[in-house]
C-alpha positions in Angstrom: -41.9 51.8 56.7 -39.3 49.1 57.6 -42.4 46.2 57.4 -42.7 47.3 53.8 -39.5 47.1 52.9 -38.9 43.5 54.2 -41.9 42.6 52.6 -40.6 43.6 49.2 -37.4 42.3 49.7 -38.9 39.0 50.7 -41.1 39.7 46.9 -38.2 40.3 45.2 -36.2 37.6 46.3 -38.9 35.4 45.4 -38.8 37.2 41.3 -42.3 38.6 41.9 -40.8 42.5 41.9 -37.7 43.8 40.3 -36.9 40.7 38.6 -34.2 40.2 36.1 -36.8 38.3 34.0 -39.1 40.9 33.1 -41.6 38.2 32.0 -42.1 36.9 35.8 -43.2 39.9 36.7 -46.4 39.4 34.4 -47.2 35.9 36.1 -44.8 33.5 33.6 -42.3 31.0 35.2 -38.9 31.5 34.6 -39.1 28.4 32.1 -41.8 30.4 29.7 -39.4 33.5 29.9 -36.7 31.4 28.9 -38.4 29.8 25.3 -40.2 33.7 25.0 -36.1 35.0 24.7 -35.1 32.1 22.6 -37.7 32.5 20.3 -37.3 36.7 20.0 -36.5 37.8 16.5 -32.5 38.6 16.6 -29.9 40.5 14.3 -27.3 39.8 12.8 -25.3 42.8 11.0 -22.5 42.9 8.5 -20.8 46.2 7.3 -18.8 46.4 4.3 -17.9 48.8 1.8 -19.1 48.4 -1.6 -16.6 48.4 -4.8 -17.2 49.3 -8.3 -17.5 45.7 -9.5 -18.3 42.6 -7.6 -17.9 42.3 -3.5 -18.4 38.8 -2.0 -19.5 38.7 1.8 -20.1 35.7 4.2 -22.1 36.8 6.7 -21.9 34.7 9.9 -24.4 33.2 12.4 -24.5 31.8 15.5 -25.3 28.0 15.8 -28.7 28.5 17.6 -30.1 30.1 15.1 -33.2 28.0 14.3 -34.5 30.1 10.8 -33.6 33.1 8.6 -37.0 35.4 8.8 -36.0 37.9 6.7 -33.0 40.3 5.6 -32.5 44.4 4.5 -29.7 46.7 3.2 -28.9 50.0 4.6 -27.1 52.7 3.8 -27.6 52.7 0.3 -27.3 55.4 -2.3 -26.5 53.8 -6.1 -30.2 52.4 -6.9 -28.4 50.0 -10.0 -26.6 48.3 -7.3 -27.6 44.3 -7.4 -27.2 41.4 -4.9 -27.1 37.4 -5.0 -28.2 35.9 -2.2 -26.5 32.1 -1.4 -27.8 30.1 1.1 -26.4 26.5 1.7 -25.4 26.7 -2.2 -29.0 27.6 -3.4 -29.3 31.0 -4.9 -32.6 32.5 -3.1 -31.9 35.5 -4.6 -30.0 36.4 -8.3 -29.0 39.5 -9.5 -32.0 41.7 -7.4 -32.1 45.2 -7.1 -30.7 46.4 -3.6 -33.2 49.2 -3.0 -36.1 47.1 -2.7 -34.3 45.7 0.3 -33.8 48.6 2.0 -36.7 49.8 5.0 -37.7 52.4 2.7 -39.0 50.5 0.1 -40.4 47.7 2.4 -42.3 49.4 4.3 -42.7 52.5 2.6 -41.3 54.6 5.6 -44.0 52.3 8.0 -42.2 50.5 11.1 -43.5 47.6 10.8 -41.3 44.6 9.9 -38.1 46.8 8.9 -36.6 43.9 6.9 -38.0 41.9 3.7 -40.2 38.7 4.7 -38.2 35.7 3.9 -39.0 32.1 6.2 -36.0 30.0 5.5 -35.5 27.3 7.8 -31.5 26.6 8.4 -29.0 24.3 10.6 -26.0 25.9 13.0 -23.5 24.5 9.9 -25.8 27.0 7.4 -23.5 29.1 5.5 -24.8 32.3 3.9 -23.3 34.1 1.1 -23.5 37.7 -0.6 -22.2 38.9 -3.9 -23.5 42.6 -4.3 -22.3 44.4 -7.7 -22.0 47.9 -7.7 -21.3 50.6 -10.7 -20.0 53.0 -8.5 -18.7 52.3 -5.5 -17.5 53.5 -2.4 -20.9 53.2 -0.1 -20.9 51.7 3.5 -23.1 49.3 3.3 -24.8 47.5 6.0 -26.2 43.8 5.3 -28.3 42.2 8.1 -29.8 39.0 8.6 -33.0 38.9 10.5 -33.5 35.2 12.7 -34.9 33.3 15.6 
């Protein structure tokens, strides 16, 4: 018993068993499990609470961020409520409709991609912008960014 457990402590030490990169433990170098986490999809969430009238947003993210793959709304209940969408001064989108950014409506209940498809390569100076109208108000709302 006490040969096996040196042996594994000399594997572990070594990243072959109980590593804290999960990917060496299916035969990548630390380097390949390094690009595999940079290049993960990550999100980035922004909670506010909608207004009847016009609420502006500036949704932040972090300077590694390499693109923008996509973006959803949650938490929404007023199907009339609209969005702009304002990245780096370009409008990608103007007056939409906000349900047919929610998961719901993307993926039709599915759990696929829970976010709407939308490749937009940006810098770390990229600054993103939200003006989402509402005619009645009072929602907590949940804006998030989907990027690599």
């Amino acid at each position: 018993m006490q040969k096996y457990a040196r042996k594994a402590g000399v594997k572990s030490a070594f990243g072959i068993v109980n590593s804290s990169h999960p990917g060496q433990n299916m035969g990548l170098t630390l380097e390949q499990v390094q690009e595999m986490v940079a290049n993960a999809e990550k999100a980035q969430g922004t909670r506010f609470t909608s207004a009847v009238g016009l609420v502006n947003i500036t949704p932040q993210l972090p300077n590694t961020a390499k693109y923008i793959v996509g973006i959803s709304f949650s938490r929404v209940t007023n199907p009339a409520d609209q969005f702009t969408l304002t990245v780096n001064n370009e409008k990608v989108f103007t007056e939409a409709g906000v349900t047919g950014f929610t998961k719901s409506e993307i993926t039709g209940g599915e759990t696929e991609d829970p976010y709407f498809n939308m490749f937009r390569p940006i810098a770390g100076s990229t600054s993103l912008s939200v003006d989402y109208f509402s005619l009645a108000g009072g929602d907590e709302i949940v804006f998030t960014v989907f990027y690599v």
